[in-house]
Biotite code that builds the C-alpha atoms (Angstrom):
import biotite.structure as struc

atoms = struc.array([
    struc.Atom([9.774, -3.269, -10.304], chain_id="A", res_id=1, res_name="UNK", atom_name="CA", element="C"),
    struc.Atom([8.326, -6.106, -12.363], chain_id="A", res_id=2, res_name="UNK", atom_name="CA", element="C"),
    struc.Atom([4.274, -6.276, -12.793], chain_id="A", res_id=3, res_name="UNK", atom_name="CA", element="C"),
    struc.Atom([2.091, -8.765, -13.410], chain_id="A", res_id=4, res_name="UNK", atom_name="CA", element="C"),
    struc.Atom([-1.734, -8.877, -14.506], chain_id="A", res_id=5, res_name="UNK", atom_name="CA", element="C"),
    struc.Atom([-3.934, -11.054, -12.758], chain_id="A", res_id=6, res_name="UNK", atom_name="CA", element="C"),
    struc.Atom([-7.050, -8.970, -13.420], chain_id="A", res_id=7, res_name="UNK", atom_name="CA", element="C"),
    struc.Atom([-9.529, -10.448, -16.591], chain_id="A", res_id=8, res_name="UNK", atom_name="CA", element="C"),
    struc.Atom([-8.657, -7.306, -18.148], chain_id="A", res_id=9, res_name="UNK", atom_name="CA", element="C"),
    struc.Atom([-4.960, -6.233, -19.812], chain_id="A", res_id=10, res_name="UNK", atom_name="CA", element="C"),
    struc.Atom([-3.700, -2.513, -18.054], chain_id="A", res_id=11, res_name="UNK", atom_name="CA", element="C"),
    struc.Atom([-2.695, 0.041, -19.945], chain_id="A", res_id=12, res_name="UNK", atom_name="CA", element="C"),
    struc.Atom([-0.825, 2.648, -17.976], chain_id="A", res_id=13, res_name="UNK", atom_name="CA", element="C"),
    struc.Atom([-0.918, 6.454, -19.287], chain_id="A", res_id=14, res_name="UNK", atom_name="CA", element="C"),
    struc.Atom([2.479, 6.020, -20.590], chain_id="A", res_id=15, res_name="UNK", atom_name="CA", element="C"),
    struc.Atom([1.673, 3.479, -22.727], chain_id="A", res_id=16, res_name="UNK", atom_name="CA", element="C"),
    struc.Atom([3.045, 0.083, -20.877], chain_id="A", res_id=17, res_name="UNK", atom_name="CA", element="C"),
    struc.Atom([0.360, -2.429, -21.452], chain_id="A", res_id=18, res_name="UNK", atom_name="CA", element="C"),
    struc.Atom([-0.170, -5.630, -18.734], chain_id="A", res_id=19, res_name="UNK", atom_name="CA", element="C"),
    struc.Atom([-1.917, -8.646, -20.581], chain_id="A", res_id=20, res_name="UNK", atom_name="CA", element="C"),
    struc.Atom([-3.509, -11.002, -18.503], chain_id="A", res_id=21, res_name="UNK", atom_name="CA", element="C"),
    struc.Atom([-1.901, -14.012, -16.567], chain_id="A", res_id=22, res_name="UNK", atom_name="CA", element="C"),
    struc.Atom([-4.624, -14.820, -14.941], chain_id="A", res_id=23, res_name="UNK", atom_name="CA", element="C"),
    struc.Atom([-7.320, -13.965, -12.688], chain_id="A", res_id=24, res_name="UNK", atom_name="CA", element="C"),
    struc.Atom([-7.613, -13.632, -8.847], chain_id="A", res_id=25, res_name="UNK", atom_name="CA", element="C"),
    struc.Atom([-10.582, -14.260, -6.914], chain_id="A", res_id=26, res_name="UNK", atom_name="CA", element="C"),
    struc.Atom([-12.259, -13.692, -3.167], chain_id="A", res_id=27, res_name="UNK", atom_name="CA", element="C"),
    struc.Atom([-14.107, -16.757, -2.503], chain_id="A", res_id=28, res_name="UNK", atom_name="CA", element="C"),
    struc.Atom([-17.469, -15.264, -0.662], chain_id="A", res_id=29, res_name="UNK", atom_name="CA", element="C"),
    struc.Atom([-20.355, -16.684, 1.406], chain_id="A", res_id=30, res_name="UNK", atom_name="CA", element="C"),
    struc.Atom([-24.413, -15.731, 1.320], chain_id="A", res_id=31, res_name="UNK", atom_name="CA", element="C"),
    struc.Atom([-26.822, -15.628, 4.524], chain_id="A", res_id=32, res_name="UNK", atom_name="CA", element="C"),
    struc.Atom([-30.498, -16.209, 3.837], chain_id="A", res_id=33, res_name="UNK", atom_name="CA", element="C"),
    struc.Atom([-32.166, -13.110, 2.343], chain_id="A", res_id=34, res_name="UNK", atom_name="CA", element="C"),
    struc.Atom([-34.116, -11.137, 4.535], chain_id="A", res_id=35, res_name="UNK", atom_name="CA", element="C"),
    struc.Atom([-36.663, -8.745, 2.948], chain_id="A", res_id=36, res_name="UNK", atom_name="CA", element="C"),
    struc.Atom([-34.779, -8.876, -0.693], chain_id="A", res_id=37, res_name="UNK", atom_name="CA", element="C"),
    struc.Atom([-31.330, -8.390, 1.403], chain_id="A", res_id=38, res_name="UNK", atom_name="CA", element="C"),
    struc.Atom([-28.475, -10.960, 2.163], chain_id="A", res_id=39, res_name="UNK", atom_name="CA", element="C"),
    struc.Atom([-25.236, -10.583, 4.074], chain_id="A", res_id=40, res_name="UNK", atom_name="CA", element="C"),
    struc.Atom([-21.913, -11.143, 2.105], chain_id="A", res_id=41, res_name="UNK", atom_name="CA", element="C"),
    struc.Atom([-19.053, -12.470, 3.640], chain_id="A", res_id=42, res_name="UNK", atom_name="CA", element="C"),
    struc.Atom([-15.636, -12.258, 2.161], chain_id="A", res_id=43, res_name="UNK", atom_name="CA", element="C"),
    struc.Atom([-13.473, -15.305, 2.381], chain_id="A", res_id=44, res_name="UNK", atom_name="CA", element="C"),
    struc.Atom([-10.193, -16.123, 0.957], chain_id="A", res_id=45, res_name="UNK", atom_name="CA", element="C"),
    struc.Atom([-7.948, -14.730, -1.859], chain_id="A", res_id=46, res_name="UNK", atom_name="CA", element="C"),
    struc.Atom([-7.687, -17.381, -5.024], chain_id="A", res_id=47, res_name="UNK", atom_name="CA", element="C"),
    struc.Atom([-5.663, -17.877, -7.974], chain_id="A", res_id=48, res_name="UNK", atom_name="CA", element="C"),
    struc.Atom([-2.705, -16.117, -6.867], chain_id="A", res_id=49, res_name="UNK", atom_name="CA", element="C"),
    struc.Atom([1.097, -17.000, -7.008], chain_id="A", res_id=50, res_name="UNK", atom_name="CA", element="C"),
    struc.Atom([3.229, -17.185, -4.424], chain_id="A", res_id=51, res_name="UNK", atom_name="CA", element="C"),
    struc.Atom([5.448, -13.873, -3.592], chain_id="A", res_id=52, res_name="UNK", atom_name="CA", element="C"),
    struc.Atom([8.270, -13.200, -5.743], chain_id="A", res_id=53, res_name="UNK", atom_name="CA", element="C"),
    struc.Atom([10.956, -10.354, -4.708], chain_id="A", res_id=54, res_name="UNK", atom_name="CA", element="C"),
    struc.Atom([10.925, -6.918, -6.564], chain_id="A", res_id=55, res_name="UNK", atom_name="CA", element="C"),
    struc.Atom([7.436, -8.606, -8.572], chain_id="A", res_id=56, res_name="UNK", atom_name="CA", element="C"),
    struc.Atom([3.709, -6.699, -8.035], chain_id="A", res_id=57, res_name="UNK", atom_name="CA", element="C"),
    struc.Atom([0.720, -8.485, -8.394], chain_id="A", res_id=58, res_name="UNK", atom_name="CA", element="C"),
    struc.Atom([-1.861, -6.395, -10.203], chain_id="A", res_id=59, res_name="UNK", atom_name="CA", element="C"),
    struc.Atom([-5.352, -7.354, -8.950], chain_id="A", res_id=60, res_name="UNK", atom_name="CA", element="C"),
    struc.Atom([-9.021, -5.697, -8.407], chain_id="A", res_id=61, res_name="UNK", atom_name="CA", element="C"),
    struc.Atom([-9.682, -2.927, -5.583], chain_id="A", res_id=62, res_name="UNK", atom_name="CA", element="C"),
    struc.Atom([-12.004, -6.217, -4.295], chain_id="A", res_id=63, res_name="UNK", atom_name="CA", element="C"),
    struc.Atom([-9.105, -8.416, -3.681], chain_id="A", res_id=64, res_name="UNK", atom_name="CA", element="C"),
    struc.Atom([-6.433, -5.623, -2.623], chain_id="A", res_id=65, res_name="UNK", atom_name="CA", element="C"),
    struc.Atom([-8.380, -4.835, -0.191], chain_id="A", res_id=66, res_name="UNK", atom_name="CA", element="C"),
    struc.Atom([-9.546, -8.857, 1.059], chain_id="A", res_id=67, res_name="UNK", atom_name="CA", element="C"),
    struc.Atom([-5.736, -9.410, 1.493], chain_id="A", res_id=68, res_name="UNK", atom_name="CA", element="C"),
    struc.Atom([-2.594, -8.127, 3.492], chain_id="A", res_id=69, res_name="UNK", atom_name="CA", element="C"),
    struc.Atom([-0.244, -9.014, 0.911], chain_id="A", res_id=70, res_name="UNK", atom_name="CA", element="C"),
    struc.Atom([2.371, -6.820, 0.640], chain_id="A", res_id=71, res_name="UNK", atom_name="CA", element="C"),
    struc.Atom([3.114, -7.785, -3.136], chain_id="A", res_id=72, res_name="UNK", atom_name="CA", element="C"),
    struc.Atom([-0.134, -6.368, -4.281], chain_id="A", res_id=73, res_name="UNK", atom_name="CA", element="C"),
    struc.Atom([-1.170, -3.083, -6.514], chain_id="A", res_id=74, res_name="UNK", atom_name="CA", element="C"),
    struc.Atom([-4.528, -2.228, -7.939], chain_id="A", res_id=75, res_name="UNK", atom_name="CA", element="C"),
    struc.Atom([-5.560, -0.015, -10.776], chain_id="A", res_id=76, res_name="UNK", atom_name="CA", element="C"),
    struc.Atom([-5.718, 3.493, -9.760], chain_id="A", res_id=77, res_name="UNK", atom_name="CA", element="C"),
    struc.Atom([-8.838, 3.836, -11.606], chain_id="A", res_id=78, res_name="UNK", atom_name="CA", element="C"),
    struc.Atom([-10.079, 6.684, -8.900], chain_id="A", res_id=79, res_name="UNK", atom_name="CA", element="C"),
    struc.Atom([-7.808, 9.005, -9.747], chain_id="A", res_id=80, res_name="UNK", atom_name="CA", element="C"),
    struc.Atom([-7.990, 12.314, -11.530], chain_id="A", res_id=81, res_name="UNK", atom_name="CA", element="C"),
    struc.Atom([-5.585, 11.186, -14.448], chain_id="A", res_id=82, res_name="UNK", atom_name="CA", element="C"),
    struc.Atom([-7.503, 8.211, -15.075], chain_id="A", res_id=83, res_name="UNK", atom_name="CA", element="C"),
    struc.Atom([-7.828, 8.285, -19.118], chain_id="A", res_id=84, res_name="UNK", atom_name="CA", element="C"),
    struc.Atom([-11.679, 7.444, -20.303], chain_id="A", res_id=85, res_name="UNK", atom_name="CA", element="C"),
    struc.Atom([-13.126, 7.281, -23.520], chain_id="A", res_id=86, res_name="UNK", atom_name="CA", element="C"),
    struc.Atom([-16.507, 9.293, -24.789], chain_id="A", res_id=87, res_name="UNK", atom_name="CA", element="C"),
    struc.Atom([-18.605, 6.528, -23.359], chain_id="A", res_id=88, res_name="UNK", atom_name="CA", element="C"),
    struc.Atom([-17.022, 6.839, -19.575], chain_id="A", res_id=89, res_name="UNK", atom_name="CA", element="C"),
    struc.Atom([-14.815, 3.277, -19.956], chain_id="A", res_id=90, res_name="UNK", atom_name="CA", element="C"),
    struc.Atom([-11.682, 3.308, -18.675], chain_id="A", res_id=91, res_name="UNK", atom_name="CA", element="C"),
    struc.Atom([-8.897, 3.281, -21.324], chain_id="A", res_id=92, res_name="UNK", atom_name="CA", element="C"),
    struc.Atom([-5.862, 3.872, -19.360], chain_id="A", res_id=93, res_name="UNK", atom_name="CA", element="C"),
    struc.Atom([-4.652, 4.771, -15.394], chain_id="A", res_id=94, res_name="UNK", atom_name="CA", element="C"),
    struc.Atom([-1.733, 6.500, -14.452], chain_id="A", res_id=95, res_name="UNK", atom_name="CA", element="C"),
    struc.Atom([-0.600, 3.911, -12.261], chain_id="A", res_id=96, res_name="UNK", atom_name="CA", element="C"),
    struc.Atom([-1.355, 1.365, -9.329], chain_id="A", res_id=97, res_name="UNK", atom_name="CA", element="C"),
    struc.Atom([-2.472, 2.174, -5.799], chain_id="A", res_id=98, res_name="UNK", atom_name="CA", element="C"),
    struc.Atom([-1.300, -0.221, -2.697], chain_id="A", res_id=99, res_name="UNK", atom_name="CA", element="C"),
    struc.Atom([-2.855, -0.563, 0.882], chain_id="A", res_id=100, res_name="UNK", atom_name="CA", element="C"),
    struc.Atom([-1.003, 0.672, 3.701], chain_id="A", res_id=101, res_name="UNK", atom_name="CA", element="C"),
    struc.Atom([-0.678, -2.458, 6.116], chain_id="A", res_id=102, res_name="UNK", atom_name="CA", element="C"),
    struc.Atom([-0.472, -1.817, 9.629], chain_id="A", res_id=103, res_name="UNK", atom_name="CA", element="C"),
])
């Protein structure tokens, strides 16, 4: 499987692979009028994305994994136990990506 970055951040994977980035992907949103200090947010379309390519993952945010139901996409497993972070709590390094099961 081939990976690319399109997070503004380059992905380093516990085992050392790094992912520079290519670019970065986007969900376009929309604002009501605030109500009380509050304002709905609605999620639009994904941006800055290329088309599919066989046996290719797109690495994007959690945000726009989850805005989409592309099958080519993987975020960050930044969640997860093995999740490598350094003495001030940043993430340094992720054992892999997660995917969204699309039904």
């Amino acid at each position: 499987m081939n990976f690319r970055n399109f997070t503004p951040h380059e992905i380093e994977l516990n085992n050392g692979l790094k992912f520079a980035s290519e670019g970065v992907a986007r969900v376009s949103a929309s604002f009501g009028e605030f109500d009380d200090s509050v304002c709905s947010q609605n999620f639009g379309d994904v941006e800055g994305l290329p088309d599919p390519v066989a046996s290719t993952s797109l690495i994007v945010s959690a945000m726009v994994l989850g805005a989409s139901e592309r099958e080519d996409l993987v975020a960050p497993a930044t969640g997860h136990p093995d999740t490598v972070r350094n003495e001030k709590g940043h993430i340094v390094s992720v054992p892999g990506f997660v995917k969204l099961e699309i039904t």
